[in-house]
C-alpha positions in Angstrom: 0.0 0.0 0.0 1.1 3.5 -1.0 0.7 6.3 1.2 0.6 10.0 -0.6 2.6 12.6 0.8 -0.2 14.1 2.6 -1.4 11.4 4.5 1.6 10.9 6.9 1.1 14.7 8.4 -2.8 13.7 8.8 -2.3 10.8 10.8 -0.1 12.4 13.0 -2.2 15.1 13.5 -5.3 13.5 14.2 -3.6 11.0 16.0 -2.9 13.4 19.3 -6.9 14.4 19.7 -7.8 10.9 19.2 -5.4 9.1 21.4 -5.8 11.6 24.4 -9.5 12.4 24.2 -10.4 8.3 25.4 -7.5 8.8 28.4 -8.8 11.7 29.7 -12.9 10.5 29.7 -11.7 7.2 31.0 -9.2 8.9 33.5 -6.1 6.8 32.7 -2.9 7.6 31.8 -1.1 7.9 28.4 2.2 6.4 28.1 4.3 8.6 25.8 6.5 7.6 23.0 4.2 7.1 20.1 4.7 11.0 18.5 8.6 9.6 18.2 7.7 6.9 16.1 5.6 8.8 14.5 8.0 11.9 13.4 10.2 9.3 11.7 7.1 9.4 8.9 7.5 13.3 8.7 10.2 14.9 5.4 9.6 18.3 4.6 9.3 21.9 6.3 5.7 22.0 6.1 4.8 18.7 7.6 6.8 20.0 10.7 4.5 22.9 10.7 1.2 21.0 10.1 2.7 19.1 13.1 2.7 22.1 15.0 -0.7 22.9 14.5 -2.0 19.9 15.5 -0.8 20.2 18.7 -2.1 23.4 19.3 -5.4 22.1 18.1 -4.5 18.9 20.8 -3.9 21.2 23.5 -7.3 23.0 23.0 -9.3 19.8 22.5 -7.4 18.7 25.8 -8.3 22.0 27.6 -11.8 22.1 26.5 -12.4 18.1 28.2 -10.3 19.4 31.5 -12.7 22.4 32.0 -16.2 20.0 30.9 -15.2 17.3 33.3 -13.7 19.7 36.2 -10.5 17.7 36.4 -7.4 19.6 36.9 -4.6 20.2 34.8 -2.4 17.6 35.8 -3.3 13.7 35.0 -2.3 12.7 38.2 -3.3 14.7 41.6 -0.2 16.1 43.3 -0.8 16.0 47.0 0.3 19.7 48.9 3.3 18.9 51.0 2.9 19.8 54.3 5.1 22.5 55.7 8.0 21.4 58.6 7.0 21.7 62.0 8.8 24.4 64.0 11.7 23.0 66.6 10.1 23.2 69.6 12.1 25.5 72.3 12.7 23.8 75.5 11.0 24.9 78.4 13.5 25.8 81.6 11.6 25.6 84.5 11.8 28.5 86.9 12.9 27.6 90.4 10.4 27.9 93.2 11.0 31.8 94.9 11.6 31.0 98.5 8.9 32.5 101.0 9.5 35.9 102.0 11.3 37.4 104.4 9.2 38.4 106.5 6.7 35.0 106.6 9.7 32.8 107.3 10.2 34.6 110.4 7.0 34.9 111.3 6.8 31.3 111.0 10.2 30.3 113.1 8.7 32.7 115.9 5.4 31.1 116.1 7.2 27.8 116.4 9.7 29.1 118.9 6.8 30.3 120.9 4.8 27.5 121.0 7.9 25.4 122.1 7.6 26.9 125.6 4.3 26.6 126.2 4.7 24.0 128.3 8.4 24.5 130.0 9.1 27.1 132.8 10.0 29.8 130.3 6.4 30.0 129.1 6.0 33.6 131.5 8.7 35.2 130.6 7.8 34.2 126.4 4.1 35.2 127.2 5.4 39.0 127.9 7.5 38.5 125.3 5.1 38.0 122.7 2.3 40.3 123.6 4.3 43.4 123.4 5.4 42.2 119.6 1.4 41.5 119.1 0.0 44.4 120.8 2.2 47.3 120.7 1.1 49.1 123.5 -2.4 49.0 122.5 -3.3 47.8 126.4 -7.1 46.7 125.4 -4.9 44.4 122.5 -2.9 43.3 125.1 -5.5 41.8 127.1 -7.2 39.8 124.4 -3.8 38.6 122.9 -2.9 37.3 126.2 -6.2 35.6 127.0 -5.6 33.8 123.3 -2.2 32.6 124.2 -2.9 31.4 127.8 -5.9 29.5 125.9 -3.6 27.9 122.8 -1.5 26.6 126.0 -3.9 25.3 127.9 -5.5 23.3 125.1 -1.9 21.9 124.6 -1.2 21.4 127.9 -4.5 19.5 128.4 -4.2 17.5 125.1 -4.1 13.8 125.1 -0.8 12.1 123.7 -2.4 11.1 120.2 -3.6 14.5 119.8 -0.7 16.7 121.1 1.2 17.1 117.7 -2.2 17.9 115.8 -3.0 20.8 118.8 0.5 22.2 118.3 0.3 22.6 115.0 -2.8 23.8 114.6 -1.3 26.7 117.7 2.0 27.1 115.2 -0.7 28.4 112.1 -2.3 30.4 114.6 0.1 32.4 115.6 2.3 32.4 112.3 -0.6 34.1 111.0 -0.6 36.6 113.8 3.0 37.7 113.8 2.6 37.9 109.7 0.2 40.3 110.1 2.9 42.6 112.2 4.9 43.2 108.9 2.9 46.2 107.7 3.5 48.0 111.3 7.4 48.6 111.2 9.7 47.5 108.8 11.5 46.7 111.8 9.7 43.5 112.4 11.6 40.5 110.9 14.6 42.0 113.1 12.5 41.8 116.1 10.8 38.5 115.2 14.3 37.0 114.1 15.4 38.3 117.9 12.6 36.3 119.9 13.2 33.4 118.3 17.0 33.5 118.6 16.6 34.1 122.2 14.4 31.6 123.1 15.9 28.9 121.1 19.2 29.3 122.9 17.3 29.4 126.7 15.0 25.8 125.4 18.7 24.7 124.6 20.6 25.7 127.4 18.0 26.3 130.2 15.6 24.1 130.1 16.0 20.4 130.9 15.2 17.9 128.2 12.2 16.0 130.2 10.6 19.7 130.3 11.1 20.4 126.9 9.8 16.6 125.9 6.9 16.4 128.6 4.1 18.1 125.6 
């Protein structure tokens, strides 16, 4: 069979509508290679550019059945790539601030003072403590000492299973109290600091260890 000089430039160019049109309705690939075997076919100038205008026409054929069936561009769906996460920064934990000043001593006095409650130096702490607490106020005075003699007395009188639950419970009492000096004088701490040292030495040194340990 003999093929005229036009016919090789008309099967190529129908040949690219025809092949792609079924893979794109049937959603399939197209594996390339077949316009290289068919260039071979192609001699003169004009047959290249009849080759050119068939794939324009191919591309518009091919754009026209994208935009009818709403498929995109590409034959095969690129998935996006998801960005990198971010290093995470590591997290330095701040140290725990230390109670203030102020409290601590408030706390060390209240624990001092409670610590003679029941030893022989109990009177001379008692005075002690209600001129830090009342500051001359005398009707104060009165009503802190009536609270002390009381937070003694119910340690005093507690039973053995009970008597580190009552003192305690008298320590958070009078912590509290002695906390609530520190907007009086800015002295306070000092003075607070100064009970406690000197009643800590005398339970040390003055007081005999079956007194201290009785309560």
């Amino acid at each position: 069979m003999t093929i005229s000089p036009p016919a090789p430039v008309v099967l190529v160019s129908a040949r690219m509508p025809l092949t792609a049109t079924p893979h794109l309705l049937t959603r399939t690939p197209h594996p390339p290679g077949g316009l290289v075997v068919t260039l071979a076919l192609l001699r003169a100038h004009w047959q290249l550019l009849a080759l050119m205008l068939a794939v324009a026409l191919a591309t518009a054929v091919l754009v026209t059945v994208n935009r009818q069936t709403r498929r995109p561009c590409l034959p095969v769906p690129v998935p996006p790539v998801p960005p990198a996460p971010l290093p995470s920064m590591p997290v330095r934990k701040r140290p725990a601030a230390p109670p203030p000043v102020r409290e601590t001593a408030a706390r060390r006095a209240a624990e001092t003072l409670v610590a003679t409650m029941p030893t022989p130096l109990w009177p001379m702490a008692l005075a002690r403590a209600v001129r830090l607490l009342a500051r001359g106020d005398a009707a104060r005075e009165a009503e802190v000492r009536r609270r002390l003699r009381l937070s003694r007395t119910l340690l005093t009188g507690a039973a053995p299973a009970e008597t580190e639950a009552v003192r305690r419970a008298a320590v958070d009492q009078w912590s509290l109290a002695f906390t609530a000096l520190r907007g009086r004088d800015a002295h306070t701490p000092a003075l607070l600091n100064a009970f406690s040292d000197t009643f800590t030495h005398l339970l040390a040194t003055a007081v005999s260890p079956r007194d201290r340990d009785s309560h």
